[in-house]
C-alpha positions in Angstrom: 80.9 -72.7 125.9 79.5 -71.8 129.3 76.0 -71.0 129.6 75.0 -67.6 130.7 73.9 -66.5 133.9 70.7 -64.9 134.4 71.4 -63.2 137.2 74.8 -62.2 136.8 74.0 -59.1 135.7 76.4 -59.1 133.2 75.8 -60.5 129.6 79.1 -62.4 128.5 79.6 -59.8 126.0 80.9 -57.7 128.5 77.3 -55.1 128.5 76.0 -54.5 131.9 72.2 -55.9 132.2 69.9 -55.2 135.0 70.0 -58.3 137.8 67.2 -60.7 138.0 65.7 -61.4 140.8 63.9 -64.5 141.5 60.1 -63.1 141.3 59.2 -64.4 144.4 62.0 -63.8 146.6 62.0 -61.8 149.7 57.9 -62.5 149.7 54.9 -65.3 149.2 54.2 -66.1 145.3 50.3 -64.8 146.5 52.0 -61.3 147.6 54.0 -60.9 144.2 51.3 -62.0 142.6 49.1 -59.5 144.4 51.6 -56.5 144.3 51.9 -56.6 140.6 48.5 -57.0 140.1 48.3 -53.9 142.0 50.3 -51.9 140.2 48.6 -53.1 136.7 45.0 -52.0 138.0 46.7 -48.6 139.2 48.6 -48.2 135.8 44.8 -49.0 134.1 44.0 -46.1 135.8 46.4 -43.8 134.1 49.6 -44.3 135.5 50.7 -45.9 132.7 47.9 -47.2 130.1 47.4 -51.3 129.9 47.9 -52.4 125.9 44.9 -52.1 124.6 43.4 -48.7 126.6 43.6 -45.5 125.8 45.3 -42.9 128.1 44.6 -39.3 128.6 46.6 -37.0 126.3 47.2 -36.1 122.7 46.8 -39.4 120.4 50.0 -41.4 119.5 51.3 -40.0 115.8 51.0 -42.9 113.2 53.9 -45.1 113.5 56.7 -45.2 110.6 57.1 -48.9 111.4 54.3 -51.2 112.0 54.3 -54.3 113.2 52.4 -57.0 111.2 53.2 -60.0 112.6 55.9 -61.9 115.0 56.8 -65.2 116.5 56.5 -64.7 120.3 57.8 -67.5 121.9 61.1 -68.3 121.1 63.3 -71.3 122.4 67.4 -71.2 122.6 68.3 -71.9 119.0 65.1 -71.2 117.9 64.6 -68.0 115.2 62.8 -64.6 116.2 60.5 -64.0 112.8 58.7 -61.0 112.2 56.8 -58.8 109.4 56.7 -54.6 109.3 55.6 -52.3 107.0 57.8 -49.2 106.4 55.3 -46.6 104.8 57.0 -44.8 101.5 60.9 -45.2 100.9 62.9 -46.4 104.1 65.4 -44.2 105.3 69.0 -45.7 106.0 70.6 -48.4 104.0 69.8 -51.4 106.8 67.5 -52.8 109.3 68.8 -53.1 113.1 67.1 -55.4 115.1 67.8 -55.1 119.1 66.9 -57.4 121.7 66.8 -55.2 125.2 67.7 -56.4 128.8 64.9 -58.4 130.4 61.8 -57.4 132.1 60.6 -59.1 135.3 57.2 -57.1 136.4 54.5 -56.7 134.5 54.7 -52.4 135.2 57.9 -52.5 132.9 56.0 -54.4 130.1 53.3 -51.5 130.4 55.7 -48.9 129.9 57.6 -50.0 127.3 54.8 -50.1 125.6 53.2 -47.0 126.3 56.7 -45.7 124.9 58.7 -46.2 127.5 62.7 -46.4 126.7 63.3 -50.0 126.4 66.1 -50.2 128.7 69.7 -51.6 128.0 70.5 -53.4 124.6 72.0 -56.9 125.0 72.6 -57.3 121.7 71.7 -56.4 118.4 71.7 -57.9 114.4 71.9 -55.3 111.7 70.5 -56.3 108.2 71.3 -54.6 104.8 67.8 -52.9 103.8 67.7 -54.3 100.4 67.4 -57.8 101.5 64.6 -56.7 104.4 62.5 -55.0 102.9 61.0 -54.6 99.3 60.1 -51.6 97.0 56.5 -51.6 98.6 58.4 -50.8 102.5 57.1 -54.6 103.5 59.8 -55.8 105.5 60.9 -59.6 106.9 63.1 -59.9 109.9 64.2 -64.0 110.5 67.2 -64.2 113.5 68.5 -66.7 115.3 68.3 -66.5 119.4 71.1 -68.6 121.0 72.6 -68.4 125.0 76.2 -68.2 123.7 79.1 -66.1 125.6 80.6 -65.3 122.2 79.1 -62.7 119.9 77.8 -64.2 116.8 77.5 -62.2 113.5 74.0 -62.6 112.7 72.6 -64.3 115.8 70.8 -62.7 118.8 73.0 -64.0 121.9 70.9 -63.6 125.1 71.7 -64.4 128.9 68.9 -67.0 129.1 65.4 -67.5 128.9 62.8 -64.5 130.1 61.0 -61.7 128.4 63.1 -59.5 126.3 61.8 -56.3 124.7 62.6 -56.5 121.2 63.8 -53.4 119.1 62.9 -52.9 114.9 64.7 -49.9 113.9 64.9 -48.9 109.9 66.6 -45.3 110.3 65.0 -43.2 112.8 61.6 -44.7 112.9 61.3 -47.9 115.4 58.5 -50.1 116.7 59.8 -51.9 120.1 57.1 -55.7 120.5 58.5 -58.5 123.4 59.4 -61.8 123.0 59.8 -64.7 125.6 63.0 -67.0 125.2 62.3 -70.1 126.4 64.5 -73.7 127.2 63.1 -76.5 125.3 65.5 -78.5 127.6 63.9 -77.6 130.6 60.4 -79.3 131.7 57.8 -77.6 133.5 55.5 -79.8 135.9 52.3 -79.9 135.3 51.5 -78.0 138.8 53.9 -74.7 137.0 51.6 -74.5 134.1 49.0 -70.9 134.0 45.8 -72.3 132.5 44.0 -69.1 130.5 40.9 -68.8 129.4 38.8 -66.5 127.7 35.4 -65.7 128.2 32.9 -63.2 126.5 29.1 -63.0 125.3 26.8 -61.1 123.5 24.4 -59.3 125.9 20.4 -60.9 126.3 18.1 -58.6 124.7 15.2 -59.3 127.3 11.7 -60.7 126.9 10.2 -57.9 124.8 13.1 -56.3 122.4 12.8 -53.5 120.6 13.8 -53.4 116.7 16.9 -51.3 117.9 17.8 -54.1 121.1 17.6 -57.0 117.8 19.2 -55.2 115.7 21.9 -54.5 118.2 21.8 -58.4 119.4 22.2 -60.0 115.8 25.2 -57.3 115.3 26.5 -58.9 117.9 26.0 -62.8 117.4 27.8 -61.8 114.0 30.4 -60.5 116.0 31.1 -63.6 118.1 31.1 -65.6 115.1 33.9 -63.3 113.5 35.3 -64.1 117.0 35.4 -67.7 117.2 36.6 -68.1 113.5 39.6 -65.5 114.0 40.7 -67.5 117.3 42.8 -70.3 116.8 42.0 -71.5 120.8 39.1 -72.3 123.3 36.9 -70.0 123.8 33.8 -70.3 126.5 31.0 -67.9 125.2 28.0 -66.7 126.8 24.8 -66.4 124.8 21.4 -66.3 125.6 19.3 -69.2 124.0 16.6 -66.9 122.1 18.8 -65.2 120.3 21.6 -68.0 119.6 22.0 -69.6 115.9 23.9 -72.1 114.5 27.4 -70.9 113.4 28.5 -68.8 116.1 30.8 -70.7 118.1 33.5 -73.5 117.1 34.2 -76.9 118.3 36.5 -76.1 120.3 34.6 -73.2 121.9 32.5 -73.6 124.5 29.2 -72.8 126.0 28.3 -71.6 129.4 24.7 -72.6 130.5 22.4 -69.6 130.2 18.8 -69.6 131.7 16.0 -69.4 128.8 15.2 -66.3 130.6 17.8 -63.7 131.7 16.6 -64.7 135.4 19.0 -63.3 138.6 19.3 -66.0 141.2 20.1 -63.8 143.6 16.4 -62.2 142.8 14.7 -65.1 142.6 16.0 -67.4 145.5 14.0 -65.3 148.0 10.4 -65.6 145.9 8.1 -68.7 146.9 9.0 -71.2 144.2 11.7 -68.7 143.1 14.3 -72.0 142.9 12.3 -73.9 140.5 11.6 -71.1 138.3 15.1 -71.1 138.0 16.3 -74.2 137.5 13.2 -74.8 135.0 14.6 -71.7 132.9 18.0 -72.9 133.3 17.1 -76.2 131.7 15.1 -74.8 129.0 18.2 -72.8 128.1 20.4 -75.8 128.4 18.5 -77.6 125.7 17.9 -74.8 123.4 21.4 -74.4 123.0 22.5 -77.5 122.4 19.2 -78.2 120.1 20.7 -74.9 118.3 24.0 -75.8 118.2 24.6 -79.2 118.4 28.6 -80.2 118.6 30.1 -77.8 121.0 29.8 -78.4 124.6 27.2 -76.9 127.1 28.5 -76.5 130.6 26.9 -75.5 134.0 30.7 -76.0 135.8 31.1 -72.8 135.5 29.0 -69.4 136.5 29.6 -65.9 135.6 28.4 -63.4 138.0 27.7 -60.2 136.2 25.3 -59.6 138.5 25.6 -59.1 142.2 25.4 -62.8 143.7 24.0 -63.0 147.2 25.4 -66.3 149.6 21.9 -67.8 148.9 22.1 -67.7 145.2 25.8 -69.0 145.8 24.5 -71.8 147.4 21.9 -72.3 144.9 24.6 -72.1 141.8 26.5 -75.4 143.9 23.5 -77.2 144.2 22.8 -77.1 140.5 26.2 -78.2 139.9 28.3 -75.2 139.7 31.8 -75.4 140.6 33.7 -72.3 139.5 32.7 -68.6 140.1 34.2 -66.2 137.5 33.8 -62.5 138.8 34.1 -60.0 135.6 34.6 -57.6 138.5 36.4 -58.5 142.0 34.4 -57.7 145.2 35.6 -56.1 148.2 38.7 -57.1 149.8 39.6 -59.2 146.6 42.6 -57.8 143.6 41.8 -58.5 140.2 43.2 -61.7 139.0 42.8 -63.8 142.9 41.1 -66.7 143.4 38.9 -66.7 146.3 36.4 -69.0 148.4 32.6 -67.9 148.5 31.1 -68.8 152.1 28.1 -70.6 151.5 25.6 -71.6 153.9 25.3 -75.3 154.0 22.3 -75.6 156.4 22.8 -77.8 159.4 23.0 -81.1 158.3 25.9 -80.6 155.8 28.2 -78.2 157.8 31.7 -79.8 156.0 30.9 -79.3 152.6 33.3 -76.4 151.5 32.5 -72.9 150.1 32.4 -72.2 146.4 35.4 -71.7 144.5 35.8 -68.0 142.9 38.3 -66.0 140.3 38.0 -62.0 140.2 38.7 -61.6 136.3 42.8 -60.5 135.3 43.4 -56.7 134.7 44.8 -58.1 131.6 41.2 -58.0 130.1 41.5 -54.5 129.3 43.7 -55.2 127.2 41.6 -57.0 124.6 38.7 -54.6 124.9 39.9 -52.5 121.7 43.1 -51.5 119.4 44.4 -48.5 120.2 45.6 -45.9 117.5 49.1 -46.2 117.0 49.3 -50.0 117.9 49.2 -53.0 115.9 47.1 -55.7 117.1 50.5 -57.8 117.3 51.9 -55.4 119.0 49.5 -55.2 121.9 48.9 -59.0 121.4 52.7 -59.9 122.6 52.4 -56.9 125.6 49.4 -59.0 127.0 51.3 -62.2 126.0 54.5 -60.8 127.9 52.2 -59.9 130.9 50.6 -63.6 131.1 54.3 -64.8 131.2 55.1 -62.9 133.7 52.6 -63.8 135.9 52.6 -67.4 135.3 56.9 -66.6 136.9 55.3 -65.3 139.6 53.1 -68.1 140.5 49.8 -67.6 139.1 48.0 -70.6 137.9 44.9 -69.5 136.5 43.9 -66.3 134.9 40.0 -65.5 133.1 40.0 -62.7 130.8 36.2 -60.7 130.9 34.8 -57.5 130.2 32.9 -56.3 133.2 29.6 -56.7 130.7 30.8 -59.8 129.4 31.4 -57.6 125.7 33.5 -59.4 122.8 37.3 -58.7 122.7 38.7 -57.3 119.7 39.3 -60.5 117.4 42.4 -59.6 116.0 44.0 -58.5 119.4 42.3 -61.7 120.8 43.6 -63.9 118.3 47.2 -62.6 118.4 47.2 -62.8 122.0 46.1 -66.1 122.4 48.3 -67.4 119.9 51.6 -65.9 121.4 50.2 -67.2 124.6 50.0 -70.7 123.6 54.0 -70.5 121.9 54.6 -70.8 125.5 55.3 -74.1 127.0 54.4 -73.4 130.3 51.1 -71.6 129.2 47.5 -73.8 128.2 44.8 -72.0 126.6 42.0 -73.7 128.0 37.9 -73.4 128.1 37.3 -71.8 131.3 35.6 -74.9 133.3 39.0 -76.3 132.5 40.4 -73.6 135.2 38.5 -75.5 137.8 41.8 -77.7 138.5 44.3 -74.9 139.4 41.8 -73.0 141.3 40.5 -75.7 143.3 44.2 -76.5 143.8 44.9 -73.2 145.3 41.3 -73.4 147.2 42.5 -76.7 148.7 45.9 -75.3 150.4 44.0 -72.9 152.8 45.8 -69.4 150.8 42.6 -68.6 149.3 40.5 -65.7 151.1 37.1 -66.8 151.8 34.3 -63.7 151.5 30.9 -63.7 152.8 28.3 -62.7 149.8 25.4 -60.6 151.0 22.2 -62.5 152.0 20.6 -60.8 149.7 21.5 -59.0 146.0 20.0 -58.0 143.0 16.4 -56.5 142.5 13.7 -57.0 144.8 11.2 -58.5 143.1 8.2 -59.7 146.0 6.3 -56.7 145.0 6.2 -58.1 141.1 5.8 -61.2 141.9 2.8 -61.1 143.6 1.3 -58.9 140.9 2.1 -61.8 138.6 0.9 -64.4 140.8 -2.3 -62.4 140.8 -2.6 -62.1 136.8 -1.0 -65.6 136.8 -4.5 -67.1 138.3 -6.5 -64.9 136.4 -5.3 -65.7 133.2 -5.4 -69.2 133.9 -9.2 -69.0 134.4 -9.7 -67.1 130.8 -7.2 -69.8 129.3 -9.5 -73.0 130.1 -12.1 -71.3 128.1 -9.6 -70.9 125.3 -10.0 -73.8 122.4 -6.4 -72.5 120.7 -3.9 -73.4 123.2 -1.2 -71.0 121.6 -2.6 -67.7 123.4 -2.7 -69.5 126.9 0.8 -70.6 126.2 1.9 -66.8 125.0 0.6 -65.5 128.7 2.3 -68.0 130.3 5.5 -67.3 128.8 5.7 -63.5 129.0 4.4 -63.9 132.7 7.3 -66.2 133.5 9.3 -63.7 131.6 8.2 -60.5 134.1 11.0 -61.6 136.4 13.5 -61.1 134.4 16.3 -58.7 135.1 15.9 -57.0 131.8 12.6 -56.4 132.6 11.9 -52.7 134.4 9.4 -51.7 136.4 7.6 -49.4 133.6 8.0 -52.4 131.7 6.7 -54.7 133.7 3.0 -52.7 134.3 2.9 -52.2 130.9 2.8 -55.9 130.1 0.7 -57.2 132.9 -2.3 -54.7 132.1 -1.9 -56.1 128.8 -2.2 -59.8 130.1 -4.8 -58.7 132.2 -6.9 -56.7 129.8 -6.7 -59.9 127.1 -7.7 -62.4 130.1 -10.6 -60.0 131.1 -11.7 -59.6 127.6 -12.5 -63.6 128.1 -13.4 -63.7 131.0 -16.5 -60.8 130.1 -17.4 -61.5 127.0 -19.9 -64.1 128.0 -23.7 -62.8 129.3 -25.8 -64.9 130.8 -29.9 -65.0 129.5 -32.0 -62.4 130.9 -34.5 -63.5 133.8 -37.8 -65.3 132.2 -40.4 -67.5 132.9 -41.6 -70.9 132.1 -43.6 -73.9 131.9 -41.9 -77.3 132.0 -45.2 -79.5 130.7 -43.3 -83.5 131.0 -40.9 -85.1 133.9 -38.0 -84.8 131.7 -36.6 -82.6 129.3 -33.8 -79.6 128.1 -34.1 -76.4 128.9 -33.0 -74.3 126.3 -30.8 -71.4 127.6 -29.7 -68.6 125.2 -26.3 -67.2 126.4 -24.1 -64.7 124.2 -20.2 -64.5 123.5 -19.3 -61.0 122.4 -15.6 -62.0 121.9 -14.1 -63.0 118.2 -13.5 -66.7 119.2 -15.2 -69.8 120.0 -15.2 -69.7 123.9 -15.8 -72.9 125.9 -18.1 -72.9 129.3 -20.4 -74.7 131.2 -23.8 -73.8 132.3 -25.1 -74.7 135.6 -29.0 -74.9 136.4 -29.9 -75.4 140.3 -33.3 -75.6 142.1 -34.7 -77.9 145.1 -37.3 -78.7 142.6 -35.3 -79.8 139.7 -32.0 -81.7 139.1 -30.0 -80.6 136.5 -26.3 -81.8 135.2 -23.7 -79.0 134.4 -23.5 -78.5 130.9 -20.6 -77.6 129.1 -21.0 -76.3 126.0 -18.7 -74.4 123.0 -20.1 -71.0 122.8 -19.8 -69.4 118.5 -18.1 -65.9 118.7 -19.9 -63.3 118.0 -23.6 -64.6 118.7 -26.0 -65.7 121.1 -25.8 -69.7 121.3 -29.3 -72.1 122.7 -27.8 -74.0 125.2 -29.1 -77.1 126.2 -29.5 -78.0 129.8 -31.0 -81.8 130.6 -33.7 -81.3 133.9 -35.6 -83.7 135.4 -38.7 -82.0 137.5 -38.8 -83.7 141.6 -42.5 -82.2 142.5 -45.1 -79.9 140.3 -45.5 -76.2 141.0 -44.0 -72.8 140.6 -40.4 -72.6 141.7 -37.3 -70.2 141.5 -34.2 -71.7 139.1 -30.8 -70.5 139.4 -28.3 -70.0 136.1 -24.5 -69.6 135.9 -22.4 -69.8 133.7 -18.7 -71.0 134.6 -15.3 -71.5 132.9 -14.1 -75.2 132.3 -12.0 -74.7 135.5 -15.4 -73.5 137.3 -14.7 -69.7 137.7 -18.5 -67.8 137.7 -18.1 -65.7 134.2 -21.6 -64.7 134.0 -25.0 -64.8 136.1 -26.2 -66.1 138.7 -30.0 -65.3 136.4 -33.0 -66.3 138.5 -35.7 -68.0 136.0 -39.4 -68.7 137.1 -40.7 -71.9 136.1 -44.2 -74.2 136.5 -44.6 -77.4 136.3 -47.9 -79.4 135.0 -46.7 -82.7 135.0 -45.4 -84.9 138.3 -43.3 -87.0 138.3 -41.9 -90.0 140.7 -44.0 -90.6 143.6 -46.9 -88.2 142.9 -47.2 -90.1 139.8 -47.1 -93.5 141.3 -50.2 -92.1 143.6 -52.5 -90.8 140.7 -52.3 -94.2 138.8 -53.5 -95.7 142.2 -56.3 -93.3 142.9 -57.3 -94.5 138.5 -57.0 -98.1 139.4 -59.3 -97.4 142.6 -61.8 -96.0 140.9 -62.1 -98.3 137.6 -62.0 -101.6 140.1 -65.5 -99.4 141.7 -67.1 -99.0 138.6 -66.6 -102.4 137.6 -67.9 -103.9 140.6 -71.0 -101.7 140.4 -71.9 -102.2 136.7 -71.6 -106.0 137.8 -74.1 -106.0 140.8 -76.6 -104.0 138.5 -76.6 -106.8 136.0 -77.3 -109.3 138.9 -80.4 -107.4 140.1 -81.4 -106.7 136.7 -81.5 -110.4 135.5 -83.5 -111.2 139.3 -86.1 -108.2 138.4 -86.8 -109.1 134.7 -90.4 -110.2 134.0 -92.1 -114.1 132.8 -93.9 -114.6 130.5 -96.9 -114.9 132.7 -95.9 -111.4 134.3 -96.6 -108.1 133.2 -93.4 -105.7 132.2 -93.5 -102.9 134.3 -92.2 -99.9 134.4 -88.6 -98.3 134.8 -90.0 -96.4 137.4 -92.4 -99.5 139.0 -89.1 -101.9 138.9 -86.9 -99.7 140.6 -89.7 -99.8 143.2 -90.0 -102.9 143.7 -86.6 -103.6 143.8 -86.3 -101.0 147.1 -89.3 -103.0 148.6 
């Protein structure tokens, strides 16, 4: 039989059909691609509501058939499948299934199925009710698609492949889905394939939660896990390390780097040591999340700018390894859905190396945000399926789906969609650093429009940081007196933490007077002895010292004695809470007097916490030279007495009387002597 001609305009049958025109004829694939992207943003505005949003008016009445499930993509000679429900007893004695004239823009998808007429039947199948559906109204539809010029009882014949709205009728109640009929003879080249991915998070609770902000934060880790276990595809999930657990995403899934901290580069790049503060923290985060769950993949390929990025920080993110941008929102002069180049300043000596390559999140990502009343999730599943299609016709090659805020999709709209998007042959569901090969493709043809960020974004934080810079130092000083390493190492963290961008102004002061208050409560708990006198009575020996520690730990300082008279080693020393402690100082006394002594006491890192005390002291004793003159003058005056007693015995023995001589007198002999 002949085959059918799409474009004809005429289905063999003999029923008129709308013509098909090529979806990029008569224009560039980046104009089509922008001009129905156009239209989708303006229909998300209320035009015509996206699947998936609500739109202004009186809700949608309950529908008398639901959809419950569906094949989407359908090759020729392949079967269209599909499950309703027909609440209480169907009316009519048989189910008609219609297959409508094709769609080509993405606006017709939106109003069909915002209840739009469906446009032109091609062809249709009717089926007795009593063999589609049972006593309990569950109904099974299973028809064969086939390109055939000659009506076939039974079978669907269709012109050829594209996106057909498909009709399920049981008396007057209806419920119209899509369907894509493909070629399975036809090969698309690898360049033709739309690479999608989803991405989505659960939002970083900040430093300092409140019971509400965990509550709200484990809600929704439980969430993503729903998520990743209803989804049959890749996902790439955002989740901030503190808060991540084991479970929560598949192997499959995957795992955008995440700071420890919920640090904005563009707030930190301009900060002195701003960089390494962020690279440190986007380490840290690195390996918590692969220490917490091991087995799915950790990348830093890929960025998602939820936050205003400014040229610096872009240049920053490259650096660090980035290589893909996604923008949950698209920035000025950019449509939803484009890829774009973000300038960045390579700095003199590198002035080749290209910009950073950028995708604005798809309109479509409304569509997964919730289910609207009314609407199956396979019902708004295959609208956002028959969108993607669509769009991959006219020439897009890559396509993120994100929430502004980065919030979880609806699983079961997620899971549907994704599903129907992957019966497509020339459709990948991919992790989004995956995405990086399409969109550098289109950076590297020149089409892409190149933006200049801001040099600077975000919150200004110079103010802040100097105020923790300030309490920073201070703390540091009451830390190396600390013996329990744990509340130095609290401090640190919650100081590194001020920068966050969850972190407020009021919240900010609120923490650093409390660092500051626990630091000074170290830092003045120790008193130095009150002024005294004494008497130092030998050369060497220890001065005992009383100083107090008011505080309720063991603090550790040292003592420092000083005097032109005295030389004295610093003295540290482990100070009992709660008491006055005798500290020992070693002196050693240079000359004997009355002299003035000095007394600090420092921390370990030699910060004055208490004194300078001025002590009077006396000193009985010399020492050093003085003593080496003394023990001469002793030695002077024993060698005298010794050579006097021994020239008395000489003029004794020459004076004593014979025997023929009379004794005389003390008095007489001395005398005599003289004469």
């Amino acid at each position: 039989m002949p085959s059918a001609d799409p474009t004809s305009g005429r289905h063999p049958s003999g029923s008129a059909v709308p013509a098909r025109r090529p979806p990029t004829a008569g224009r560039s694939p980046s104009r089509a691609r922008r001009t129905s992207r156009r239209l989708a943003a303006a229909l998300a505005l209320g035009a015509v509501a996206l699947p998936g949003t609500a739109r202004a008016g009186p809700p949608a009445a309950e529908p008398a058939v639901r959809l419950d499930d569906q094949t989407f993509g359908v090759p020729l000679g392949g079967r269209v499948q599909a499950t309703f429900t027909v609440p209480g007893r169907p009316a009519g004695d048989r189910v008609t299934v219609r297959l409508h004239a094709p769609v080509d823009t993405p606006g017709a998808v939106d109003a069909i199925a915002d209840g739009a007429d469906p446009g032109a039947v091609v062809d249709r199948v009717d089926l007795p009710a009593s063999d589609a559906i049972d006593a309990r109204g569950a109904g099974t539809i299973d028809v064969e698609v086939r390109a055939d010029d000659t009506p076939t009882p039974g079978v669907l014949d269709v012109p050829g492949p594209g996106v057909y709205p498909l009709t399920i009728r049981v008396g007057q109640a209806a419920r119209t889905t899509f369907v894509a009929v493909t070629d399975p003879a036809a090969s698309i080249a690898f360049s033709d394939v739309l690479q999608l991915a989803v991405v989505a998070g659960v939002a970083d609770p900040g430093p300092w939660p409140t019971p509400a902000e965990e509550a709200a934060a484990s809600a929704a880790l439980e969430d993503a896990a729903a998520l990743a276990a209803a989804v049959d595809a890749p996902l790439t999930l955002s989740l901030p390390p503190a808060v991540a657990r084991p479970g929560v995403a598949g192997r499959e899934d995957e795992l955008l780097a995440h700071p420890h901290l919920p640090l904005d580069p563009s707030a930190l790049v301009p900060l002195d040591g701003g960089r390494q503060s962020f690279l440190s923290s986007l380490v840290a985060g690195e390996r918590a999340l692969v220490t917490t769950i091991p087995g799915v993949a950790t990348t830093r390929l890929v960025w998602v700018a939820a936050e205003p990025l400014s040229s610096a920080a872009a240049a920053l993110l490259r650096d660090l390894g980035v290589q893909l941008v996604l923008t949950p929102t698209a920035p000025p002069g950019i449509e939803p859905g484009d890829v774009f180049t973000i300038a960045v300043d390579n700095g003199g000596d590198t002035p080749s190396l290209p910009g950073l390559a950028a995708l604005a999140a798809s309109p479509l990502s409304a569509g997964l945000r919730s289910l609207p009343r009314g609407r199956s999730a396979v019902e708004v599943g295959a609208a956002l399926a028959a969108h993607t299609e669509l769009e991959r016709a006219a020439g897009t090659r890559a396509i993120v789906l994100a929430d502004e805020h980065l919030a979880l999709p609806d699983p079961a709209v997620t899971s549907a969609y994704l599903r129907f998007a992957g019966e497509l042959p020339g459709v990948e569901v991919v992790a989004a650093s995956e995405l990086r090969g399409p969109v550098n493709l289109a950076v590297s043809t020149g089409e892409t429009t190149r933006v200049e960020f801001p040099d600077t974004a975000g919150v200004d934080l110079a103010e802040r940081a100097a105020q923790v810079a300030a309490a920073r130092e201070r703390a540091g000083h009451a830390a190396s007196m600390l013996t329990e390493p744990a509340i130095a190492d609290t401090w640190e963290a919650d100081l590194d933490a001020m920068l966050a961008r969850t972190v407020d102004e009021a919240e900010a002061a609120t923490q650093l007077g409390r660092i500051n208050g626990e630091a000074d409560g170290v830092l003045g708990a120790v008193s130095a002895p009150a002024p005294f006198t004494f008497t130092l009575t030998g050369t060497s020996t220890e001065l005992p010292l009383p100083i107090t520690n008011t505080s309720a730990r063991t603090l550790r300082v040292v003592v420092r004695v000083q005097s032109p008279k005295l030389t004295a080693t610093d003295t540290p020393w482990e100070l009992a809470a709660g008491r006055e402690t005798r500290v020992l100082v070693p002196v050693t006394a240079r000359s004997s007097g009355t002299f003035t002594v000095q007394v600090e006491v420092l921390s370990p890192d030699e910060t004055r916490v208490a004194g300078p005390v001025f002590l009077k002291a006396s000193l009985t004793r010399v020492t050093g030279l003085s003593q080496v003159a003394t023990a001469g003058a002793v030695i002077a005056l024993a060698s005298w007495w010794y050579s006097h007693l021994r020239k008395t015995r000489r003029r004794d023995e020459r004076t004593a009387p014979t025997d023929d001589e009379p004794a005389l007198s003390p008095d007489a002999a001395e005398a005599r002597t003289d004469s």
